[in-house]
C-alpha positions as a printed Julia matrix, in Angstrom:
122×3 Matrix{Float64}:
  0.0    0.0    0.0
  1.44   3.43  -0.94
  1.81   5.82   1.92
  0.42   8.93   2.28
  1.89  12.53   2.84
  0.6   15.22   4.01
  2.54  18.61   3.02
  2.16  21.82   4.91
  3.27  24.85   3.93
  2.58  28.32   2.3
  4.51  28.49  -0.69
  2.82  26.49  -3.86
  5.82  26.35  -5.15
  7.34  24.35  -2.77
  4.44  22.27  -1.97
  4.27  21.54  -5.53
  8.39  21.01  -5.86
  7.41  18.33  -2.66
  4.48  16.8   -4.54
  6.59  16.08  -7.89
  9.74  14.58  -5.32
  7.57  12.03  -3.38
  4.77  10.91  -6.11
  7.58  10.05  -8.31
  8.64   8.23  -5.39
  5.16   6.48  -5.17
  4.01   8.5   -2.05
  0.24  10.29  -2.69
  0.81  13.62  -1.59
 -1.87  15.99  -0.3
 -1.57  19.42   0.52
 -2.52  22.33   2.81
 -1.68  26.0    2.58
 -0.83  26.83   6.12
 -0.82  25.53   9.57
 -4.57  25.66  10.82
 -5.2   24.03   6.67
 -2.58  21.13   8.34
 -4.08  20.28  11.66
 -7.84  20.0    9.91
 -6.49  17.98   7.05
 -4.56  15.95   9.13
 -7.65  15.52  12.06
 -9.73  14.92   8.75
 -8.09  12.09   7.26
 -4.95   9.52   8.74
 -1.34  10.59   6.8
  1.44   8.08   7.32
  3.8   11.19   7.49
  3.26  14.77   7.63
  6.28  18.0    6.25
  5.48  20.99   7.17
  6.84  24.47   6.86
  8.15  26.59  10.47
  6.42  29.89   9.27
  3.2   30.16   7.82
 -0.08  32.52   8.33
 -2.83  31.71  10.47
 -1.16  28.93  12.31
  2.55  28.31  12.28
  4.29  24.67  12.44
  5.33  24.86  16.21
  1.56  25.77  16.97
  0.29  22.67  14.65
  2.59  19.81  15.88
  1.53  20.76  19.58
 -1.89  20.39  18.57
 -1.58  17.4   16.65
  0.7   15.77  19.33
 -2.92  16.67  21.93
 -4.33  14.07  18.97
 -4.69  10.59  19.77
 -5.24   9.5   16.25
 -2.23  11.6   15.07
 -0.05  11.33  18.21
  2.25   9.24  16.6
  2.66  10.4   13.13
  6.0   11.18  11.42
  6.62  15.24  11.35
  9.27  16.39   9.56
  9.95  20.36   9.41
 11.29  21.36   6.06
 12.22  25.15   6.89
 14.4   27.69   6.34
 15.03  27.67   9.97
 18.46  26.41  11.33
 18.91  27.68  14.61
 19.97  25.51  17.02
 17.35  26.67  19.85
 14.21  26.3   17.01
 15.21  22.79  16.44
 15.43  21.65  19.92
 11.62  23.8   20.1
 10.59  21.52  17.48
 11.79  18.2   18.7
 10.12  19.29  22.45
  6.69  19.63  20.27
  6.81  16.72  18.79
  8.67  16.94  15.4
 10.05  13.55  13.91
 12.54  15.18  12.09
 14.23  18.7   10.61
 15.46  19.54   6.73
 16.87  22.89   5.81
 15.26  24.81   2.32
 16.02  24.52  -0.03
 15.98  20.78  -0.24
 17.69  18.32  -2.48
 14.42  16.17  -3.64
 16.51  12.73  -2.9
 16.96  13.95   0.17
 13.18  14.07   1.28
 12.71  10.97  -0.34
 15.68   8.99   1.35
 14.18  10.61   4.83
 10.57   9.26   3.55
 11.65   6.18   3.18
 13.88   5.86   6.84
 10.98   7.37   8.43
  8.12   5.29   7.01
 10.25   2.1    6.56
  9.1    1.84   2.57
């Protein structure tokens, strides 16, 4: 069965750059423009793993995984931040809210995919 992504962030650009990466890996990608978009998607439907974006509108990525951590059906999904972030202090933030993960923008698509595949064991 092909897992399934769930990529957050407000740049279509980049979420589309992510999309092309991980369905030509096999992965079905879905998308959602910004944090608060993320956590109702993700509450919405199960995602194997979920990338999201540091900084966006309405809702940023800190704000999201603590939310989705409060989650019992998402408690223990893969997060990876892809950001432009790489301050030491924001990535031990993330990892205390929950993230899986951390990848500095711009990305190298093989990469995501090589981290896809450690994190979701396919």
């Amino acid at each position: 069965m092909t897992a399934s992504i769930l990529t957050v962030d407000d740049s279509p650009s980049l979420r589309m750059a992510i999309r092309i990466a991980l369905t030509g890996a096999g992965y079905t990608v879905s998308e959602a423009g910004d944090g608060l978009e993320g956590l109702n998607a993700a509450k919405a439907t199960s995602f194997d793993m979920i990338i999201a974006d540091l900084n966006m509108p309405n809702m940023d990525g800190l704000t999201m995984i603590r939310e989705l951590r409060k989650d019992p059906g998402n408690c223990g999904t893969p997060i990876i931040f892809l950001t432009t972030e790489s301050d030491e202090s924001m990535k031990q933030q993330a990892k205390a809210a929950g993230a899986t993960g951390w990848l500095v923008k711009p990305f190298v698509p093989e990469q995501l995919i090589r981290v896809a595949k450690k994190v979701l064991g396919r």
